[in-house]
N, C-alpha and C positions, 0 to 999 in steps of 0.2 A: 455200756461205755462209761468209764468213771476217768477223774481225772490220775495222773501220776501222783502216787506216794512211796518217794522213797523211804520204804522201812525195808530194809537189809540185814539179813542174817545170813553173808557170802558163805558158800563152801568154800574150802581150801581147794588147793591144787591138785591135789592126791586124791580130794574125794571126787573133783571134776574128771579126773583121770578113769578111777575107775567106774564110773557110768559110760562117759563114752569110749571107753576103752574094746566095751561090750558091744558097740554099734558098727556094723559096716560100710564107714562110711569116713571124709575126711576131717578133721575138725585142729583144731591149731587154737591154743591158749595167746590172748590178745589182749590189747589196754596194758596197763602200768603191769600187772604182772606178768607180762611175757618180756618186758625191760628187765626186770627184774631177776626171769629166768636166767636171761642172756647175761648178766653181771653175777648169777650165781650167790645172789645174796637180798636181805629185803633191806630199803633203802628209803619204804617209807609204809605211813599203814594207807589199806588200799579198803575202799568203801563198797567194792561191788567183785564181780571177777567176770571176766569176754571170754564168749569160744566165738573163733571165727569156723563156718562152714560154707559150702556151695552152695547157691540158688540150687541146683538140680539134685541134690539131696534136703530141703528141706523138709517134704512130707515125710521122707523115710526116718529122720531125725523125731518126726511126730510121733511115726508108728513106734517107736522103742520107747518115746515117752509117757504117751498117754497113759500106759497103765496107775503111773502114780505121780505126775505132772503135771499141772496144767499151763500153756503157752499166752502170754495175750501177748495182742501188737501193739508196741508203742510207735504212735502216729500225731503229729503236731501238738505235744502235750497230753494226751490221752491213752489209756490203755483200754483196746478194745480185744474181746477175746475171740483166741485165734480154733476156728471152727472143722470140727475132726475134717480130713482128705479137704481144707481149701487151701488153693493154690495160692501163694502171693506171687506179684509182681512185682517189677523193680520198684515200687514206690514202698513200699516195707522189707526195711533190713535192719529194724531192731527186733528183737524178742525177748520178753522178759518170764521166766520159769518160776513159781514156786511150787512145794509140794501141796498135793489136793488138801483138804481143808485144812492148811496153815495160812498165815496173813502176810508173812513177811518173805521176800525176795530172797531167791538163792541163787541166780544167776543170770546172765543176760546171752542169747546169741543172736552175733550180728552177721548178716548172711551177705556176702560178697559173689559176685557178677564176671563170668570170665567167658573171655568168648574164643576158638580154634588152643585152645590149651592155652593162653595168656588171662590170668586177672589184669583185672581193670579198676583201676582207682575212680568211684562213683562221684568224684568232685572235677575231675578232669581227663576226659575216655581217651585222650591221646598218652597218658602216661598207662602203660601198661609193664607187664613180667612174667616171663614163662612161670606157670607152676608148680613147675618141678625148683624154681627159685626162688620163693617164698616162704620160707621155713627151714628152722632148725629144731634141734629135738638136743635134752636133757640127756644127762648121763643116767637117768630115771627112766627115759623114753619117752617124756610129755614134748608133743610138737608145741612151737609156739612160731608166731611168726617174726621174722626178721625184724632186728632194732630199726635199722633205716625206714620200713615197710612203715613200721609203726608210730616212727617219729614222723613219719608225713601224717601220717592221720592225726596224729596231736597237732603239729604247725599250722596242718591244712583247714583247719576248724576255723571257726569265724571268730571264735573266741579263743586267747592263749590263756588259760591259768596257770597258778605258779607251779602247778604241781608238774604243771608239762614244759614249765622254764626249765623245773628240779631234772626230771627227768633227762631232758635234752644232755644238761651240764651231765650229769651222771654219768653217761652212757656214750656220750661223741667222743671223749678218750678214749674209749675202747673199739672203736671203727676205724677199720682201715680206709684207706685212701679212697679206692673204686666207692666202697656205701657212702662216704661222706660227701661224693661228688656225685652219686646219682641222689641221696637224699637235696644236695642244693641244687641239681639242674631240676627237681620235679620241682620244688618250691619256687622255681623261676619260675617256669612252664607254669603252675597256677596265678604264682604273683609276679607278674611280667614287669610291674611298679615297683620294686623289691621287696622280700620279706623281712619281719628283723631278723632272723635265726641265718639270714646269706652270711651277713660279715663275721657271723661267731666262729660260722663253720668254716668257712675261710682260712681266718686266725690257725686251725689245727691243719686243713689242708698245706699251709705253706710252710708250718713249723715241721712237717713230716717232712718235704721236701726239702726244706733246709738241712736238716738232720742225713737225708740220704743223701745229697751232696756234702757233705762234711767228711 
């Protein structure tokens, strides 16, 4: 077990594409660069790069990596590594990859929780979404998950940085109505006291509807 050091040396998107491109299994590009897919342009430099996959594919994700990966778990500040065919539980859903004896980080996946075909947002089990509606795909074919999906996981954090201010601003002009209203009723339903990201989104919810009565 060692502590966490971020030294990152990210794959791009194209090379995350084509490793699991190869694997039988679900995976979806997540964090700032799946914003970024979804705006179709880079909007800022990004320090790491997220695949989201299933709990119920993680081992099978192992078996196509081990040959030339090694996984550890990041756990309360620690990376402890993740040990061939063990299963995790919902208490680990980060994983961080680098190539076998290199030093530095090339990717992270974080494993999400879905239960009768619905994911489930791991900070609040009553907001959930069929699976078949959590994702879009590139004119490339790289899945990535929904902006709104991932704008919650940025808000929903205990912590806002700016870069998930930047982000927000970026990317809430380009959402329709329904994402902009299911992104502020989940941040209700987490922050019941209000969030600050409710009156922003607002602000564009009313300005659309002004505009369609006009």
């Amino acid at each position: 077990m060692s502590e966490i050091k971020e030294i990152w040396k990210p794959l791009s998107v194209k090379e995350i594409q084509c490793i699991f491109d190869q694997m039988s299994l679900h995976w979806w590009i997540a964090g700032g660069w799946a914003l970024d897919l979804h705006l179709n342009r880079i909007t800022r430099e990004h320090d790491d790069i997220d695949v989201l996959i299933l709990r119920s594919e993680h081992l099978l994700l192992q078996k196509y990596l081990s040959a030339d990966w090694e996984g550890y778990k990041a756990f309360k500040g620690k990376l402890i590594p993740w040990n061939m065919n063990e299963k995790l539980d919902s208490q680990f859903d980060n994983l961080w990859f680098k190539k076998k004896e290199e030093s530095t980080w090339a990717f992270q996946v974080m494993i999400i929780d879905y239960k009768d075909d619905y994911w489930i947002y791991k900070r609040n089990g009553t907001i959930r979404r069929e699976l078949t509606d959590i994702d879009l795909k590139t004119s490339e074919g790289v899945p990535y998950i929904k902006p709104e999906i991932q704008l919650l996981y940025k808000g929903g954090s205990s912590l806002i940085r700016e870069k998930d201010q930047l982000d927000l601003e970026n990317v809430l002009p380009t959402l329709d109505d329904v994402s902009r209203e299911w992104l502020r009723d989940s941040l209700t339903i987490q922050y019941p006291n209000v969030h600050p990201w409710i009156e922003r989104i607002n602000v564009y919810i009313e300005s659309s509807q002004n505009m369609k009565r006009e």
